[in-house]
N, C-alpha and C positions, 0 to 999 in steps of 0.2 A: 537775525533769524529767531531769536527768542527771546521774549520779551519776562522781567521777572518781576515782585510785588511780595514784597513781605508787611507780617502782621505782628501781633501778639505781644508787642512789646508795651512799655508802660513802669511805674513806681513797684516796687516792692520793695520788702524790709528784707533785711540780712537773713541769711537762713531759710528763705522764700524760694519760690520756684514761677519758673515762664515756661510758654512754651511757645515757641517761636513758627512759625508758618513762611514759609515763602509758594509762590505758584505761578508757574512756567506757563507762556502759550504758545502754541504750537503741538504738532504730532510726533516732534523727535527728541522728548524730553528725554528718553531711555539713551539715547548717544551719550548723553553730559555727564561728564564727571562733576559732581556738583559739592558746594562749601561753604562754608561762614566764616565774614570775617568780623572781627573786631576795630573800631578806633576809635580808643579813650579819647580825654579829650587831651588837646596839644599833641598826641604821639603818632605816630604813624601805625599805618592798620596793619592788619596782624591777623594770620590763616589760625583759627579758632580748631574745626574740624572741616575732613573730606568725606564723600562716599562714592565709591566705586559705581559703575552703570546699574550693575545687577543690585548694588547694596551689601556685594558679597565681602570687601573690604573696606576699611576705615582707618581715619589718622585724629587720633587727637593732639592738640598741644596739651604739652604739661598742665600749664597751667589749668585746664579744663576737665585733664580725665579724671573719671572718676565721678563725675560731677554733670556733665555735658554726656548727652546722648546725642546723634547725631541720625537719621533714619530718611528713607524716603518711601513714598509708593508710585510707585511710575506710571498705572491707570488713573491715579490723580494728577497727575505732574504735577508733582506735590513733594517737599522736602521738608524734616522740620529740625528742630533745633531743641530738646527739652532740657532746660535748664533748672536742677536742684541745687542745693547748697550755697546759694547765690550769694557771694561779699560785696561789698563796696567794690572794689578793684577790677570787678567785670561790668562797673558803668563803662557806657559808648553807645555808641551806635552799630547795629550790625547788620551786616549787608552781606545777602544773598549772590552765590555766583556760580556761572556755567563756565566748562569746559572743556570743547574737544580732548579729549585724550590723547588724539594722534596729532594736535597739530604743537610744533615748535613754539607756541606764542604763549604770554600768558591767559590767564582767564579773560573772554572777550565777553562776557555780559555779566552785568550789574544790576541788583535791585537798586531802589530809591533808599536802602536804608530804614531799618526802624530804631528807635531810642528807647535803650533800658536804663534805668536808673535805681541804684540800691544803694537806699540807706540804710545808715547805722541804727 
């Protein structure tokens, strides 16, 4: 039912900042509980940040807070992902994803992934 497409990604140096875009199609973006993930390379992926329908709550992972802003706006169905402080260690690729709230299952849609990479 919803299809996702993220952006923004690309090179930067340590210390540098991204800002990540993903965008939703469809007219029920506001249902989705929506997130980023992360997967370095070789490791399994790994829930970055969440936000709530409304944007009224949010989850960081450790590794991130602080650092990672997480936001959406719903008349865009639109989610982004701003990324400050950026080290080596959050190369991967990161993929955008939607979530019933109410159902039992995990996250059923996925973007294509975008590739960040930071160097030293």
């Amino acid at each position: 039912q919803v299809q996702l497409v993220e952006s923004g990604g690309g090179l930067v140096q340590a210390g540098g900042s991204l800002r990540l875009s993903c965008r939703a199609s469809g007219r029920t973006f506001s249902n989705y509980l929506m997130a980023w993930f992360r997967q370095a390379p070789g490791k399994e992926r790994e829930v970055l940040v969440a936000i709530s329908r409304s944007g009224a709550a949010t989850y960081y992972a450790d590794s991130v807070k602080g650092r990672f802003t997480i936001s959406r706006v719903n008349a865009m169905n639109s989610v982004y992902l701003q990324m400050n402080s950026l080290k080596p260690e959050d190369t991967g690729v990161y993929y955008c994803a939607a979530k019933n709230p109410f159902s039992t299952s995990g996250y059923q849609y996925w973007g294509q992934g975008t590739q960040v990479t930071v160097s030293s």
